[in-house]
C-alpha positions as CSV (number, residue, x, y, z in Angstrom):
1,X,0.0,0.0,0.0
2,X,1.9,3.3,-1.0
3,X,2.2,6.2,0.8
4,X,-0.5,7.9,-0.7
5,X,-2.5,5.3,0.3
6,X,-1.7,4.7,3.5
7,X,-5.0,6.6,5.0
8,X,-7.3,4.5,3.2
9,X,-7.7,1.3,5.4
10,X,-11.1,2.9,6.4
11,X,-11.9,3.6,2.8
12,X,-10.8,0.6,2.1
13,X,-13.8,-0.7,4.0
14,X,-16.1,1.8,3.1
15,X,-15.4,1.4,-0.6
16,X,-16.3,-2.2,0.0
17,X,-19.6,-1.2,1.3
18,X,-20.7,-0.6,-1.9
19,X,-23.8,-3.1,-1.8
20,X,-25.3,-1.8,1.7
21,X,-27.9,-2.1,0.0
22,X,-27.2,-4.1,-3.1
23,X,-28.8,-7.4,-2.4
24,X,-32.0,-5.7,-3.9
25,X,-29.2,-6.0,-7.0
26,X,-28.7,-9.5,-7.0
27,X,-32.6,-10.1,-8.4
28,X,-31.8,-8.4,-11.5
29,X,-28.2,-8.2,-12.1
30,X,-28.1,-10.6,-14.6
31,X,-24.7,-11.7,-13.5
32,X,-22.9,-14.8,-13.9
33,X,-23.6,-17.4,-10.9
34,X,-20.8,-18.2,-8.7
35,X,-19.9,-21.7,-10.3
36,X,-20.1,-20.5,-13.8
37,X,-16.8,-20.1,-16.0
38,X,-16.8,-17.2,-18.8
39,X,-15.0,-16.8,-22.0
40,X,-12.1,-15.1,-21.9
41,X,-13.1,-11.4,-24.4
42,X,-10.1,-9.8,-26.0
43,X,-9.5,-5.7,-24.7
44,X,-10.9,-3.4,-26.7
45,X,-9.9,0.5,-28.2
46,X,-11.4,3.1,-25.7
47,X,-11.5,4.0,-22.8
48,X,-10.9,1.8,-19.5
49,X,-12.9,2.9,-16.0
50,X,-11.8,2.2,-13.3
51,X,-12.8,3.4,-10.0
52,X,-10.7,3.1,-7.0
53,X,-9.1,5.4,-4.3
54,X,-8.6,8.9,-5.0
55,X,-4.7,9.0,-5.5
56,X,-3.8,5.5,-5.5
57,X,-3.4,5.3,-8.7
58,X,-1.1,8.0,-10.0
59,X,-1.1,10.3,-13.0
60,X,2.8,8.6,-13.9
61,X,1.4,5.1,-13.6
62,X,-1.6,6.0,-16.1
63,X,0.8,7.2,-18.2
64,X,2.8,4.4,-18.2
65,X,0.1,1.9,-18.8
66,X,-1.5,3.9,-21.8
67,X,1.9,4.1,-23.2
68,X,2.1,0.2,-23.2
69,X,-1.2,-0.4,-24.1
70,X,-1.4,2.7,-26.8
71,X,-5.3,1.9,-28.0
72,X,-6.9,2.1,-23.9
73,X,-7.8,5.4,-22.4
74,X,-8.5,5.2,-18.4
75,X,-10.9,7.0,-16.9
76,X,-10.8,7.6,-13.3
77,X,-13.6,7.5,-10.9
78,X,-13.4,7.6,-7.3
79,X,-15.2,5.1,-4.7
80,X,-18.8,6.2,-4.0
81,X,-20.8,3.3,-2.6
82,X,-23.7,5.3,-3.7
83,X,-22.7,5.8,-7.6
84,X,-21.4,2.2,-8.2
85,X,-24.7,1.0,-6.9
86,X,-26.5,3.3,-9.3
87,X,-24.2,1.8,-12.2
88,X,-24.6,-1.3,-11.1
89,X,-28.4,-1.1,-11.3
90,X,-28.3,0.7,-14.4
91,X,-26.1,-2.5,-15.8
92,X,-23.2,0.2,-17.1
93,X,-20.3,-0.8,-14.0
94,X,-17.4,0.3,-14.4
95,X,-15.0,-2.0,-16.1
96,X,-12.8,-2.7,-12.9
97,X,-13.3,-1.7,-9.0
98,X,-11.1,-1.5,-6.1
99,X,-11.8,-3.9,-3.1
100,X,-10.8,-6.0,0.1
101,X,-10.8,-9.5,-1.0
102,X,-11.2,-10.6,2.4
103,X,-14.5,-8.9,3.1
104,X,-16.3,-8.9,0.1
105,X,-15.5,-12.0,-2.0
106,X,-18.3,-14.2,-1.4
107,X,-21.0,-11.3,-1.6
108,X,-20.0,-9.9,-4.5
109,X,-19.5,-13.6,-6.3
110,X,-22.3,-15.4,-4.8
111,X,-24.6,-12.6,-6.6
112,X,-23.0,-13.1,-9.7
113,X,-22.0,-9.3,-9.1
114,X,-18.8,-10.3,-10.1
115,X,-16.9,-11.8,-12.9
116,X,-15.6,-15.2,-12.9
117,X,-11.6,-15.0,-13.7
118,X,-10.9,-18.8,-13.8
119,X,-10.7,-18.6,-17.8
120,X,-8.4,-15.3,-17.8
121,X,-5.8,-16.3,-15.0
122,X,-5.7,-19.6,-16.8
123,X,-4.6,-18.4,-20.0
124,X,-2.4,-15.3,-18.5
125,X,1.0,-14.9,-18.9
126,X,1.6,-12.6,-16.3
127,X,-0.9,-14.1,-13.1
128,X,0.1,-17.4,-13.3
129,X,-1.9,-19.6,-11.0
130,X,0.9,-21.1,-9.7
131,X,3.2,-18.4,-9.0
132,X,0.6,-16.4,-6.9
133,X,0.6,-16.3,-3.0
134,X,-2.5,-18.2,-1.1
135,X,-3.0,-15.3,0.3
136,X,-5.5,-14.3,-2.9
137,X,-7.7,-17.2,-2.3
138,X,-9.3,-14.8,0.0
139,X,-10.7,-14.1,-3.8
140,X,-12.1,-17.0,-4.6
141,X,-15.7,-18.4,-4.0
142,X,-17.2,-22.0,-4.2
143,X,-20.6,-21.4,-3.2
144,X,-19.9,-22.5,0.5
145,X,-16.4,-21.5,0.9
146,X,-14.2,-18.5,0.6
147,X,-11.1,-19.6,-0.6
148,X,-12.0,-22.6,-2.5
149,X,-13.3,-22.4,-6.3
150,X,-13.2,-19.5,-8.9
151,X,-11.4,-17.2,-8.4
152,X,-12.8,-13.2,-8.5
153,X,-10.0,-10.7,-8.1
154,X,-6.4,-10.0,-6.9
155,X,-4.4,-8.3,-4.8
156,X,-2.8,-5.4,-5.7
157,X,-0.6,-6.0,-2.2
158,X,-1.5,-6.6,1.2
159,X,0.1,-7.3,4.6
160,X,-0.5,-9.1,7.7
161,X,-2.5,-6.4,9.3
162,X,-2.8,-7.2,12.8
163,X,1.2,-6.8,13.3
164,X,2.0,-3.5,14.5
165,X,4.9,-0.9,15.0
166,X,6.9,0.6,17.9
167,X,8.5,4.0,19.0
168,X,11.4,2.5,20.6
169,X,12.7,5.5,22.2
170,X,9.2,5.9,23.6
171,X,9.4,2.5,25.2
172,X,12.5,3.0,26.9
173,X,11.7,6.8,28.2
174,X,8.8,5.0,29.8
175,X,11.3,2.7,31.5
176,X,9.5,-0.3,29.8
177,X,11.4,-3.1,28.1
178,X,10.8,-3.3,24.0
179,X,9.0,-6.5,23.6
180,X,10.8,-9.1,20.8
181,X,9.6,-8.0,17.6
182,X,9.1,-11.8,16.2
183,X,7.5,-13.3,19.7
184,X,3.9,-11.8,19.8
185,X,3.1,-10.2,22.9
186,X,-0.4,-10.6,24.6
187,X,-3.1,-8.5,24.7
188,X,-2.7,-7.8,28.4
189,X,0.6,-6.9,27.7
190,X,-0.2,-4.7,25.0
191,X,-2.5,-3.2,27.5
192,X,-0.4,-2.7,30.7
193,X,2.4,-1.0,28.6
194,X,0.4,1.4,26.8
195,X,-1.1,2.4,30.4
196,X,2.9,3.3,31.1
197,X,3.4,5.1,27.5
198,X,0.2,7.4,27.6
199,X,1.0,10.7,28.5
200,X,-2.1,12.9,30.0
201,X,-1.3,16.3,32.0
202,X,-4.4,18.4,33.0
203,X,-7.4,16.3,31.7
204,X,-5.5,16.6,28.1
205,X,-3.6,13.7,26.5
206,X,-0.3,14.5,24.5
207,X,1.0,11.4,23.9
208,X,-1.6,7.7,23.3
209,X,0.6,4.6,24.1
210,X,-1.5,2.4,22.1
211,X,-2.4,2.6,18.4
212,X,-6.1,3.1,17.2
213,X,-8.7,0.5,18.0
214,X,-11.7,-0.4,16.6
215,X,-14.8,-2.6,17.1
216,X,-14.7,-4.3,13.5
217,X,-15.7,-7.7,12.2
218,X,-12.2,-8.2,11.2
219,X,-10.4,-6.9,14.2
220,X,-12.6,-8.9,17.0
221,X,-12.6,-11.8,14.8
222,X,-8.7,-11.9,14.8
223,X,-8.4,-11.7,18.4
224,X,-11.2,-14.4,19.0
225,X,-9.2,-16.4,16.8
226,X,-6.2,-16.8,18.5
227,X,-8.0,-17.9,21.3
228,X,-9.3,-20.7,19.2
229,X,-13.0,-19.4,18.2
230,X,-14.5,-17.7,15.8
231,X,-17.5,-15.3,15.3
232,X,-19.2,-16.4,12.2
233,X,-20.9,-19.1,11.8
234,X,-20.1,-22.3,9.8
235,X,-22.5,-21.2,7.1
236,X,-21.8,-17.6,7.3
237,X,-25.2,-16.6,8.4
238,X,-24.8,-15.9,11.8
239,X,-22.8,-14.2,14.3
240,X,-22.2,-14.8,18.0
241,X,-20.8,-12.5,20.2
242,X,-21.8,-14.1,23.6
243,X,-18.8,-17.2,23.3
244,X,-15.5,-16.4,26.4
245,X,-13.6,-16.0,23.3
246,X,-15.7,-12.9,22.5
247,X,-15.8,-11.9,26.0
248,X,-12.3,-11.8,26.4
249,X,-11.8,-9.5,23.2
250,X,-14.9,-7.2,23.8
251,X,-13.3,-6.9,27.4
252,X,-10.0,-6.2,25.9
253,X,-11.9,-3.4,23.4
254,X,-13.9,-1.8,26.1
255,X,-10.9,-1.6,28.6
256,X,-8.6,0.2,26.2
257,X,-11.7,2.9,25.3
258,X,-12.4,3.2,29.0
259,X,-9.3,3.9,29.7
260,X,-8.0,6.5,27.4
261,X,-5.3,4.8,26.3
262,X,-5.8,5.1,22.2
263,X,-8.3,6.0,19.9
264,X,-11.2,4.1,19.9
265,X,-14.6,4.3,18.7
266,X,-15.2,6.3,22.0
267,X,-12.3,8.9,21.2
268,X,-12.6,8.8,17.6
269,X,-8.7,9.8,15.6
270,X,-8.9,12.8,13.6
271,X,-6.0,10.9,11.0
272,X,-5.3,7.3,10.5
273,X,-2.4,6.3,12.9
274,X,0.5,7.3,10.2
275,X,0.5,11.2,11.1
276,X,-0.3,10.3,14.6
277,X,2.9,8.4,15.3
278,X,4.8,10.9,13.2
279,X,3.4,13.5,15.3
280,X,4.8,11.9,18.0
281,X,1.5,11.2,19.5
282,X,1.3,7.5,19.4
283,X,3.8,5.5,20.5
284,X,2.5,2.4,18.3
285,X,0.8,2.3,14.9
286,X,-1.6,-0.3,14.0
287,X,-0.7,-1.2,10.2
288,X,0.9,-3.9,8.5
289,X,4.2,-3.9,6.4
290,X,3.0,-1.5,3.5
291,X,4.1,1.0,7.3
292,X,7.5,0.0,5.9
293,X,7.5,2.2,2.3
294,X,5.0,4.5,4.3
295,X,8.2,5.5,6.9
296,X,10.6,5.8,3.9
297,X,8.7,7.7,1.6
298,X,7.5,10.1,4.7
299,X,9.6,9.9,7.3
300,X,12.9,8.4,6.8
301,X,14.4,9.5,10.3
302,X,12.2,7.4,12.1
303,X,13.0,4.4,10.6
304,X,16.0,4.2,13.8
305,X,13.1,4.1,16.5
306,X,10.6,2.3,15.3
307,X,10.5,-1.4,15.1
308,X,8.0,-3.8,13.4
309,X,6.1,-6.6,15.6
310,X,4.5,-9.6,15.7
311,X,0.6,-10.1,15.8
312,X,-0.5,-9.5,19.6
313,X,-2.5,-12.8,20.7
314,X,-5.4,-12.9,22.7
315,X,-5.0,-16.6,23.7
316,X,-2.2,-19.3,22.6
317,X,-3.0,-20.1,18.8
318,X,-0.7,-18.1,16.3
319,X,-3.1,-16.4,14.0
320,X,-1.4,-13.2,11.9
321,X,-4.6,-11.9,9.5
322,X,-4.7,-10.0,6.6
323,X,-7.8,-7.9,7.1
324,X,-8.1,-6.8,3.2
325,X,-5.5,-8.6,0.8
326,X,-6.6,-4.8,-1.3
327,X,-7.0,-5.5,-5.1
328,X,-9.6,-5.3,-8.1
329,X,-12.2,-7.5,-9.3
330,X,-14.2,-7.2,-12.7
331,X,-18.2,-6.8,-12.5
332,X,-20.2,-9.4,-15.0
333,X,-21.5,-6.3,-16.6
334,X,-18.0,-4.8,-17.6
335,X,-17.9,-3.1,-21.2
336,X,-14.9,-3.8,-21.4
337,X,-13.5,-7.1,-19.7
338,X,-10.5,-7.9,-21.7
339,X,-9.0,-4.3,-21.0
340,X,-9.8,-4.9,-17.2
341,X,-7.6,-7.9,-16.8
342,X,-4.8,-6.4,-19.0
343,X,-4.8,-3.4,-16.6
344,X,-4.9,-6.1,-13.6
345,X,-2.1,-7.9,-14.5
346,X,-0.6,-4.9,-15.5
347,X,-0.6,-3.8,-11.8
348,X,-1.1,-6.7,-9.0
349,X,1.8,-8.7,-11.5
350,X,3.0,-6.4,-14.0
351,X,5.6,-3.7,-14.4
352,X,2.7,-1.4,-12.4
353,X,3.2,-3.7,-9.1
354,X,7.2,-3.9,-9.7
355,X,8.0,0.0,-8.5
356,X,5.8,-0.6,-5.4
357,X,6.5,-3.2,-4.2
358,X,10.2,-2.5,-4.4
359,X,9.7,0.7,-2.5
360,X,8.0,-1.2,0.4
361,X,4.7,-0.6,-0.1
362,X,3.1,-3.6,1.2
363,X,3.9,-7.1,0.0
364,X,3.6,-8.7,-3.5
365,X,0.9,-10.9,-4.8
366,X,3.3,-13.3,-6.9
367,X,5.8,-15.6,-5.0
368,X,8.3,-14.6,-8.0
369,X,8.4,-10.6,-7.1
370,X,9.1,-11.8,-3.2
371,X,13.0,-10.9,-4.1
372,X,12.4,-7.1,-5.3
373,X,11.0,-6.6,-1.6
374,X,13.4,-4.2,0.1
375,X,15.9,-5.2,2.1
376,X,18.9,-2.9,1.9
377,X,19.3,-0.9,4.8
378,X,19.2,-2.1,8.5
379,X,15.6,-1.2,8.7
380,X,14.0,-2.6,6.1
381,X,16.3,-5.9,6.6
382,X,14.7,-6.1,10.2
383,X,11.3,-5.3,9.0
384,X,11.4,-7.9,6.5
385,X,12.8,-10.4,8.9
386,X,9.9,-10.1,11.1
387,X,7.5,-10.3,8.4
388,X,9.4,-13.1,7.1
389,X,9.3,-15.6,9.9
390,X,5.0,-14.3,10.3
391,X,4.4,-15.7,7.1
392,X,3.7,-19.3,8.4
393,X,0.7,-17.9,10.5
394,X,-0.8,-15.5,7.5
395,X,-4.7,-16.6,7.8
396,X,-8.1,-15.3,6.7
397,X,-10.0,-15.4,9.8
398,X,-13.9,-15.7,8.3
399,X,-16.0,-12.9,8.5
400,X,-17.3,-12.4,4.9
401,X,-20.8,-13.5,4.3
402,X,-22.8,-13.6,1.2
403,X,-25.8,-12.0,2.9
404,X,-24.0,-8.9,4.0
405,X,-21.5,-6.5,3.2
406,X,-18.7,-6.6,6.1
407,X,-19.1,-2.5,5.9
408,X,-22.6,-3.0,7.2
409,X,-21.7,-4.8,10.0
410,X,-18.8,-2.9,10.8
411,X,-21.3,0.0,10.9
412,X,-23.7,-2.0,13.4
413,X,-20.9,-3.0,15.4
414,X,-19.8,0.5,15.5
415,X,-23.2,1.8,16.4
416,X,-23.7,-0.9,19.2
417,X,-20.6,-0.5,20.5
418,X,-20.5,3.2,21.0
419,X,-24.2,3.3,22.6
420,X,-23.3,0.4,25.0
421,X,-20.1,1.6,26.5
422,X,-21.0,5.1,26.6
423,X,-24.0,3.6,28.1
424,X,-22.4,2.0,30.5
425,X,-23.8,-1.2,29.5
426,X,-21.5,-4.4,30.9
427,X,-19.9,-6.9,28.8
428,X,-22.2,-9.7,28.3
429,X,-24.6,-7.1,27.7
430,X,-22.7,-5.8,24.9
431,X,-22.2,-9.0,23.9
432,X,-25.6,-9.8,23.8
433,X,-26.3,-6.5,22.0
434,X,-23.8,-6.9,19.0
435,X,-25.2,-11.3,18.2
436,X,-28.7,-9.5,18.0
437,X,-28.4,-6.7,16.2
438,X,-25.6,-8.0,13.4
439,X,-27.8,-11.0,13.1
440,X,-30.6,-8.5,12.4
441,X,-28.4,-7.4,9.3
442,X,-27.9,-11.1,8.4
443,X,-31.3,-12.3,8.3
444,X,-32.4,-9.8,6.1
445,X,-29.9,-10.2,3.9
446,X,-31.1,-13.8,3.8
447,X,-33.9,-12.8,3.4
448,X,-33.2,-10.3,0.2
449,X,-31.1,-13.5,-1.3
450,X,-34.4,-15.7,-1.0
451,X,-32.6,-17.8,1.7
């Protein structure tokens, strides 16, 4: 994820939440079902729309595309929920859109939203099958199963996003010892020390010792799963809240809002946790190793105090998500398939993925680009080493359903979560709260999907 980027882990998610209400769609999209393969369409002349992230993609990278691929044109359009469900309705999509594979996969395939890539990876030069990480079979839908079957999109890069980074001088002013960046450190730990490294005079905070939190699917699922459970069901159409897994992490979540100790859904950030730590007002930052080309491109003098760590565990199973795995996928309706894929090899495998990925900027999508990662000075040959010996516990914990988009219940949990503990409501009532209300969201997405 480049620098430019590097905000856009909430719009990430709210880009995603495109089909808040698009289940109304799925009756008269038309689309191709799930287990269906398509023909692979040769690009044609014109012009290419994408729409994705304002600034992601930048004016030098266009250039350099069109200039390979002299008889495409792309038009830019940025992520509006609202106007892609317009197009989507109107059956005139744009011809590729920007997405978390790990949240939206089996929505957007199980309503034929999506286009079936089997055909096109198969016959690509560039995205060989083999040569890409399992990571992107977070894209890929069976019907049941994310991760098994056809395969719906890519990732442009992604990271292991519950690993986080340090301010070591901050650690050590607080008279705290720096944890071992490759041995994961518990929650409780996480906890006590950023109780030492928060810095309030005067009812005013100057300095948060912990990095932002949030009540999200992904992020409560995560914890629950290194304590062995999960949240979602086995058929993905239910969530449950109420299991001592779940209690231990909605604990965790409402101790660190009580207490002050980071941004939270109580304390809202006014940034996303880069400016923050560069501001010197966090002494952590909650992002995965995209932070790496982030710090380099931004910030270069920091790269001597801070120090990347292993995924924090919440009980004893080593589980090191990816909460997005950030790429493209093609809607059935495209004008323009063909051209859509060229431009996705073109930049989750291509020449387009080469310079970023080489700058840091999150890791690759293809086992083969793995050796252009940075590792040339001191800090990016530590970073890498941590991320290198995480790989073995990468996982897609499930929280994508086909009968809602994980934005909506991000916005329920949100909702729930801010009324309860501002309430003053306990945790099993919160608990209790959250199974009721995001099953609310479920059942009538069942019930919009005929289920």
């Amino acid at each position: 994820m480049q620098s430019s980027q590097a905000f856009s882990r909430r719009s990430v998610l709210k880009s995603a939440g495109f089909i808040a209400g698009a289940a109304a769609l799925s009756a008269c999209s038309g689309g191709t079902p799930a287990t269906s393969k398509t023909s692979v369409q040769a690009a044609k002349n014109g012009t290419l729309t994408i729409m994705s992230t304002q600034g992601e993609i930048t004016p030098a990278e266009i250039v350099a595309f069109q200039n390979a691929h002299p008889g495409l044109k792309i038009k830019l359009i940025n992520t509006d929920p609202t106007r892609l469900n317009a197009m989507l309705a109107a059956g005139s999509p744009p011809d590729l859109v920007r997405d978390a594979g790990t949240d939206v996969t089996p929505f957007i395939a199980g309503r034929g939203i999506a286009l079936n890539l089997d055909e096109y990876f198969a016959k690509s030069s560039i995205l060989k099958p083999a040569d890409i990480l399992p990571i992107n079979d977070c894209w890929k839908w069976d019907g049941t199963t994310q991760g098994k079957g056809a395969r719906y999109g890519i990732a442009k890069d992604w990271s292991q996003d519950a690993m986080w980074w340090y301010n070591s001088d901050m650690w050590s002013a607080a008279g705290l010892t720096a944890p071992d960046p490759k041995t994961p450190i518990t929650y409780d730990e996480l906890f006590e020390a950023s109780r030492k490294l928060t810095k309030t005079r005067a009812g005013k905070t100057s300095v948060y010792g912990l990095y932002t939190t949030t009540p999200g699917m992904d992020q409560i699922a995560a914890m629950v799963a290194t304590a062995g459970g999960r949240i979602m069901s086995e058929d993905l159409g239910t969530a449950d809240f109420t299991s001592p897994e779940a209690i231990k992490a909605l604990t965790w979540l409402v101790s660190t809002a009580k207490a002050k100790v980071g941004y939270s859904a109580l304390n809202p950030s006014p940034d996303w946790d880069g400016p923050e730590y560069l501001a010197g007002k966090q002494a952590m930052a909650g992002a995965g190793y995209w932070f790496n080309g982030f710090l380099a491109s931004t910030a270069p003098q920091y790269q001597d105090r801070t120090v990347f760590a292993a995924a924090p565990m919440l009980g004893s199973q080593r589980v090191s998500p990816s909460f997005g795995a950030v790429g493209y996928w093609i809607p059935a309706k495209s004008g323009n398939p063909g051209a859509a894929f060229e431009f996705m090899e073109w930049y989750c495998g291509g020449d387009g993925a080469h310079k970023r990925i080489a700058a840091g900027n999150g890791l690759p999508s293809m086992k083969s680009m793995l050796p252009i990662v940075p590792q040339e000075t001191v800090f990016q040959k530590a970073s890498f080493k941590v991320q290198t010996d995480e790989l073995p516990y990468v996982t897609v914990v499930p929280v994508a359903t086909p009968y809602a988009q994980t934005t909506a219940l991000n916005t329920t949990l949100a909702k729930v979560f801010t009324e309860a503990v501002g309430g003053g409501k306990s945790v099993p009532a919160l608990a209790d709260s959250l199974t009721k209300e995001v099953n609310a969201v479920l059942a009538n997405g069942k019930k919009l999907a005929g289920k």
